[in-house]
C-alpha positions in Angstrom: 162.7 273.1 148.9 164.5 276.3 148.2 165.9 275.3 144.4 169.1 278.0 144.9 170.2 275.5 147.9 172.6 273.7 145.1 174.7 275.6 141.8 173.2 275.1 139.0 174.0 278.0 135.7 171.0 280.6 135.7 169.7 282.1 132.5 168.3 285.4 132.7 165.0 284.6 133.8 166.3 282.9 136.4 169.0 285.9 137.1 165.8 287.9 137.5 163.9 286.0 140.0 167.5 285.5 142.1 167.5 289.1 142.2 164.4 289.0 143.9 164.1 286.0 146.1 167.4 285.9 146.8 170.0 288.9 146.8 166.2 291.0 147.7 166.8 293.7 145.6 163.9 293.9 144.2 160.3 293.2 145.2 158.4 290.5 144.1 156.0 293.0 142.1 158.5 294.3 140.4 158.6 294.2 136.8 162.6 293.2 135.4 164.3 293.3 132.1 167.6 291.3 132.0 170.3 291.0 129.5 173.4 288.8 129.0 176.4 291.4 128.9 179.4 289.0 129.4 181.6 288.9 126.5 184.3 286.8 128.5 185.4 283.0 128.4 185.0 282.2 131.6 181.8 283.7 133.5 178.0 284.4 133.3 177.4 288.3 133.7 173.8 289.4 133.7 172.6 293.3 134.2 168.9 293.0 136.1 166.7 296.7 136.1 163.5 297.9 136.7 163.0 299.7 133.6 160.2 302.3 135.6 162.7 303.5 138.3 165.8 302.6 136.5 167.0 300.6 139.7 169.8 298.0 138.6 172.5 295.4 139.9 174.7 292.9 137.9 175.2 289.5 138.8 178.5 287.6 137.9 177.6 283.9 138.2 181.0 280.8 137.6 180.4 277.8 136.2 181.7 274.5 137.0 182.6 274.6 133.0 184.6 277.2 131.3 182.3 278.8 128.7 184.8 278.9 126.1 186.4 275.6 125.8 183.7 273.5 128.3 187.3 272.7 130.2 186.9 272.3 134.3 187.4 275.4 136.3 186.9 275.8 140.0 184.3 277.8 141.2 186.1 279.3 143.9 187.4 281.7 141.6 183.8 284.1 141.9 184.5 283.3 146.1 188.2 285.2 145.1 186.4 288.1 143.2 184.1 289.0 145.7 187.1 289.6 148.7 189.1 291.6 146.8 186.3 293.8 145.8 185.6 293.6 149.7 188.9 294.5 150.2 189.4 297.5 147.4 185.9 298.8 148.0 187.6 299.4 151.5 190.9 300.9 150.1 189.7 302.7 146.9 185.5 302.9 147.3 185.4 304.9 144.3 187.1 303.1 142.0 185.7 299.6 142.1 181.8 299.0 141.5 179.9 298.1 144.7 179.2 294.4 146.0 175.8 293.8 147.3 175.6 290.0 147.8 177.5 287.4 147.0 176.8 283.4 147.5 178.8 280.8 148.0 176.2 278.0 146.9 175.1 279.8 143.5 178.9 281.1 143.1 176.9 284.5 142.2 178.1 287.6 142.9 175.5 290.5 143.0 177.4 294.0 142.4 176.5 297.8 141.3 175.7 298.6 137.8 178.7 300.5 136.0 176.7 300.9 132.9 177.6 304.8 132.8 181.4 303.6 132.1 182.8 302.8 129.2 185.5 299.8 127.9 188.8 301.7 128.2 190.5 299.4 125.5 187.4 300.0 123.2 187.2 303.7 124.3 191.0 303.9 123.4 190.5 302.0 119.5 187.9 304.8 119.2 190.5 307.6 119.5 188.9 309.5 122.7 191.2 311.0 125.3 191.1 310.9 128.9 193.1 313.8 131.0 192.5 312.3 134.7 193.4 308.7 133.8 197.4 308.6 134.5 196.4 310.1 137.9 192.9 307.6 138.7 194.9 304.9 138.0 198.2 305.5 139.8 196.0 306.4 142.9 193.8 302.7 142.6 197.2 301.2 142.2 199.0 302.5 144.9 196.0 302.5 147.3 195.2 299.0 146.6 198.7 297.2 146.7 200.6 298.6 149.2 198.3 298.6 152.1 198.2 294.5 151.6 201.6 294.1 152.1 203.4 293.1 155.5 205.2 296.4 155.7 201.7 297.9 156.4 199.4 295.6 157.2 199.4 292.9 160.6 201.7 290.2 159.2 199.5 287.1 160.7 196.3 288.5 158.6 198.8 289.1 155.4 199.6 285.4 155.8 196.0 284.3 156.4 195.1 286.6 153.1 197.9 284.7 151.0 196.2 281.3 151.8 192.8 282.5 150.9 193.7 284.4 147.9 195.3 280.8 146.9 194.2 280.9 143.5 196.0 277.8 141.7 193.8 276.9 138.6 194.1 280.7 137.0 197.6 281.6 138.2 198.5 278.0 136.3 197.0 279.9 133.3 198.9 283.2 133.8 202.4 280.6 134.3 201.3 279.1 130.6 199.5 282.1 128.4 202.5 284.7 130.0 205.7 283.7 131.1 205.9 280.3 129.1 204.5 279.2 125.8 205.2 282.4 124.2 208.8 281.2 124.4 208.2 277.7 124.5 205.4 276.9 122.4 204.6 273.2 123.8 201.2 273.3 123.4 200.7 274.2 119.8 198.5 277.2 120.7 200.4 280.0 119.4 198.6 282.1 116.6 201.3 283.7 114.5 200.8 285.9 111.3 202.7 283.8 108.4 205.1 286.9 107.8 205.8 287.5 111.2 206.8 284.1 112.3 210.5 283.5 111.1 210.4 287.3 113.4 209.2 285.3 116.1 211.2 282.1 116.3 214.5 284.4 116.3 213.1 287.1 118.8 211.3 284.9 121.1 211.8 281.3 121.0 215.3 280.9 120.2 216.6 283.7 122.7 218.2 282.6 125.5 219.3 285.8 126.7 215.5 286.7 127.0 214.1 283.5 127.7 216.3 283.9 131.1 215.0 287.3 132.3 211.4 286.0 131.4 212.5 282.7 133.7 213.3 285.8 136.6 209.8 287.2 136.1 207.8 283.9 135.9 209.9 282.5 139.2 209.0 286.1 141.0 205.3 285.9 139.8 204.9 282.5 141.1 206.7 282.8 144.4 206.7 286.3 145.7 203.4 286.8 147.8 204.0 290.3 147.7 200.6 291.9 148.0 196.8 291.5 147.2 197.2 291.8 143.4 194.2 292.0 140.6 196.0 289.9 138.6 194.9 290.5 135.0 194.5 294.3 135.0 194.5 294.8 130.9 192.6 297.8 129.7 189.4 295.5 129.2 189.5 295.9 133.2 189.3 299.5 133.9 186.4 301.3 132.6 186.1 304.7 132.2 184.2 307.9 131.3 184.7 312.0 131.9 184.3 311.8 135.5 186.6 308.7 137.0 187.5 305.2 136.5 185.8 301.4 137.5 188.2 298.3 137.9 186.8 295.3 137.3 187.0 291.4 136.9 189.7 290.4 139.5 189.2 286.8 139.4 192.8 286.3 138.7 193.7 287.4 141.9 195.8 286.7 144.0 199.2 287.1 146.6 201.9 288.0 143.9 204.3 290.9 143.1 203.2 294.4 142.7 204.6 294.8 139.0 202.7 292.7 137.7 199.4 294.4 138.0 201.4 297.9 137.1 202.8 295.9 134.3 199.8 295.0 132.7 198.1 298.6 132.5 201.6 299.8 130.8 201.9 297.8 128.5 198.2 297.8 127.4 198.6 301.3 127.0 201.0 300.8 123.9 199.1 298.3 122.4 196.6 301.7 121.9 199.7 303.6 120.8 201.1 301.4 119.0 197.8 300.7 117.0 196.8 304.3 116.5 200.5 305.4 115.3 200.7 302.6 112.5 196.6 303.1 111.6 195.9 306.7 112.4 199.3 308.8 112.1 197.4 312.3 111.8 195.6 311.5 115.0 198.3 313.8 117.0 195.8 314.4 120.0 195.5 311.0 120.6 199.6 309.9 120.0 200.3 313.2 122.3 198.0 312.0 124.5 199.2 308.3 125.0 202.4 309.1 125.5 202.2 311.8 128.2 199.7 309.1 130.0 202.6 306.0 130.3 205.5 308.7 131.2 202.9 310.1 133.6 201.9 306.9 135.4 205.1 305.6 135.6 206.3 309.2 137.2 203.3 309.8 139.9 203.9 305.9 140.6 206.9 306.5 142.0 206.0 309.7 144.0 202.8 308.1 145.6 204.4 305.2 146.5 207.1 307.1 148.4 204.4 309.4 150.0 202.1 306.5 150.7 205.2 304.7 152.5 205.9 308.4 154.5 202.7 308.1 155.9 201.9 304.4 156.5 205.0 302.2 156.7 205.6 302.5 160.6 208.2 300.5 161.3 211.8 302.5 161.6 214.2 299.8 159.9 212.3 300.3 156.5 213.8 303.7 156.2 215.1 306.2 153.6 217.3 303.4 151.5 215.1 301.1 152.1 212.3 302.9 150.4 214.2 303.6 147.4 215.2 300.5 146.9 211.7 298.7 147.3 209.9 301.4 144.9 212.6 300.8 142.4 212.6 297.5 142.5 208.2 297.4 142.3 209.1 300.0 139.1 211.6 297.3 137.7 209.3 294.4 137.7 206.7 296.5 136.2 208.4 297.4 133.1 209.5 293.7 132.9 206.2 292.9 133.6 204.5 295.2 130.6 207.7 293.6 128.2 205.9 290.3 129.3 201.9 291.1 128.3 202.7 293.2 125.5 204.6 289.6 123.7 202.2 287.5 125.2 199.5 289.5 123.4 201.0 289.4 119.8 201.9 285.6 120.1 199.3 283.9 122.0 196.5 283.0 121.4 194.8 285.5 124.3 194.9 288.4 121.3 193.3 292.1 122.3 191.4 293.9 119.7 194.1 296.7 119.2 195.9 294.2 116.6 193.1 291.8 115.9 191.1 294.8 114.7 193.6 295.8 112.0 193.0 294.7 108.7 195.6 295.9 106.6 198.0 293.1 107.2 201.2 295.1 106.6 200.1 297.8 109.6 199.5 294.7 111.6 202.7 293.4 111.1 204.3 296.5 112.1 202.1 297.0 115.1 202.9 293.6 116.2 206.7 293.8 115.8 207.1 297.3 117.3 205.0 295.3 120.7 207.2 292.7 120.4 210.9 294.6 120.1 209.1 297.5 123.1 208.8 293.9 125.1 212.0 292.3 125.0 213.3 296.0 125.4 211.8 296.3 128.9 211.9 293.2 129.8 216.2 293.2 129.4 216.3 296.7 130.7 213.9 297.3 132.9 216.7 298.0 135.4 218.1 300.7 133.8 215.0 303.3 133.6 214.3 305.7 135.7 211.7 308.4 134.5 208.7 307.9 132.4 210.3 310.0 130.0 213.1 307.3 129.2 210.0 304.7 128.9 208.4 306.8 125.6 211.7 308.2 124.6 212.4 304.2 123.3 209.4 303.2 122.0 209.6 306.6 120.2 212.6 305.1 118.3 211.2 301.4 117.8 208.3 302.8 116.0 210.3 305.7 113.6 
């Protein structure tokens, strides 16, 4: 009885002999090494080669059981991850890794090898510098989201994609982690620094004003099947190296707004800024170059979504205003969106190594309230903007 004919959590032995016997990768003679490289809290990621010819393929397997906590988690989620790569490798083939296999018994999903990339957030707390960044990642954005939505696409296969891409158990954990209990702590799970957290109740959870724009953004995140989004697009998602850029891990995905994927690169970006200004002041390559990299996404943003619309948005009622007033409002949502991860970052309990990393507690506390004023800034303004220029020109002043 073929054993991979019901899930069951492979180690990396067995990793090795599903490369062969299953995906067929690799002969049967074939001599494999295998390593564990998932770091995450969720899935089992394995990297399979043949250390004579160097071959290689990484296999993403879900659990039943979140890794993390042992909590339930559907499996579906890997099912999710392996159609929008599908999808993107269609859209933007060079900036997402290959899919070779995937199986919807095993919930394992065999994929190419990106070892030759690098961690952009870790890349980032190491200082280096990357020129062609702002313009990769504009052009994976832009390529990848507006070609799912209805102005482009047929609308009866953008409404069979939103059912597929139904992705219930992780959006619920996006609705908690983003757009809730770092307002409204009702679960107890906020981790707060001791000095910062008379900061926090004021700022965050006794601010109505804010607490209503949030409600905006939660009740457009959850209800606007906009297009195919990634879904949790932090810098731990892109990877990176002198030639180009990967994007990976888009279990989260799902039918939502444009922004919020936008969002989430942004405001990553100051976490590295933010972290490097407070820790590294002399380092003025890097603080030149972080800045010039948000004011330039934000600005070729808005021109290759109004070239990308020129050239595939067909139908003549979505004309001149109506372009300007779509791109805007994609650009508003996604500085309300970055207002959104940067807090979310500081307060919950979902931390990035760009604050945990620092150990002089008063840098830290600087970092984190500098994130947490650039947030609520964006988030009540992010109607108001309209170059990248006036993005960095205000964080510039939070943080002198």
């Amino acid at each position: 009885m073929n054993k991979y004919c019901k899930h069951f959590l492979m180690d990396i032995e067995e990793a090795k002999n599903y490369s062969k016997e299953v995906i067929k990768y690799f002969d049967y003679d074939e001599k494999l090494e295998g390593l564990e490289i998932g770091d995450g809290n969720i899935n089992y990621v394995f990297k399979i080669w043949n250390p004579e010819t160097q071959k290689s393929l990484v296999i993403k397997q879900a659990d039943k059981l979140l890794r993390s906590s042992g909590r339930p988690l559907d499996v579906y989620r890997n099912k999710i991850e392996a159609e929008i790569l599908k999808i993107q490798g269609e859209l933007a083939p060079e900036y997402v890794p290959k899919i070779y296999y995937y199986d919807d018994v095993m919930y394992a999903l065999a994929m190419e090898d990106i070892s030759e990339y690098k961690n952009l957030r870790i890349e980032l707390l190491k200082g280096k510098t990357f020129n062609h960044l702002a313009d990769n990642i504009s052009t994976f954005l832009v390529r990848t989201l507006l070609p799912t939505t209805d102005l482009i696409m047929d609308r009866a296969k953008k409404k069979e994609n939103v059912k597929m891409f139904v992705n219930a158990e992780l959006c619920d954990i996006s609705e908690d982690l983003v757009f809730t209990e770092p307002y409204y702590n009702y679960k107890n799970r906020n981790v707060v620094l001791e000095c910062n957290k008379k900061f926090v109740e004021k700022n965050l959870y006794n601010n109505e004003k804010l607490k209503c724009q949030v409600g905006i953004l939660r009740d457009k995140f959850m209800n606007q099947s906009q297009a195919l989004i990634h879904g949790d697009l932090h810098s731990g998602s892109i990877f990176i190296n002198e030639k180009g850029i990967k994007v990976i891990d888009p279990e989260f995905a799902f039918y939502g707004p444009m922004g919020y994927d936008i969002g989430n690169v942004i405001g990553n970006l100051f976490f590295a800024w933010a972290n490097k200004y407070y820790t590294e002041k002399g380092n003025v390559k890097f603080l030149e170059w972080i800045e010039e990299t948000i004011r330039d996404i934000y600005d070729l943003l808005k021109n290759k979504f109004y070239l990308k619309f020129d050239t595939q948005v067909n139908l003549n009622i979505y004309n001149e205003k109506f372009k300007k007033c779509y791109v805007d409002e994609i650009l508003s949502d996604s500085l309300g969106y970055a207002g959104t991860e940067m807090i979310r970052r500081v307060v919950g309990d979902s931390k990035v190594l760009d604050i945990t990393s620092i150990d002089n507690v008063e840098q830290r506390i600087k970092v984190e309230r500098s994130i947490i004023k650039m947030g609520m800034y964006l988030i009540e303004h992010r109607n108001s903007f309209k170059s990248g220029e006036d993005i960095v020109n205000v964080f510039n002043m939070i943080i002198d």
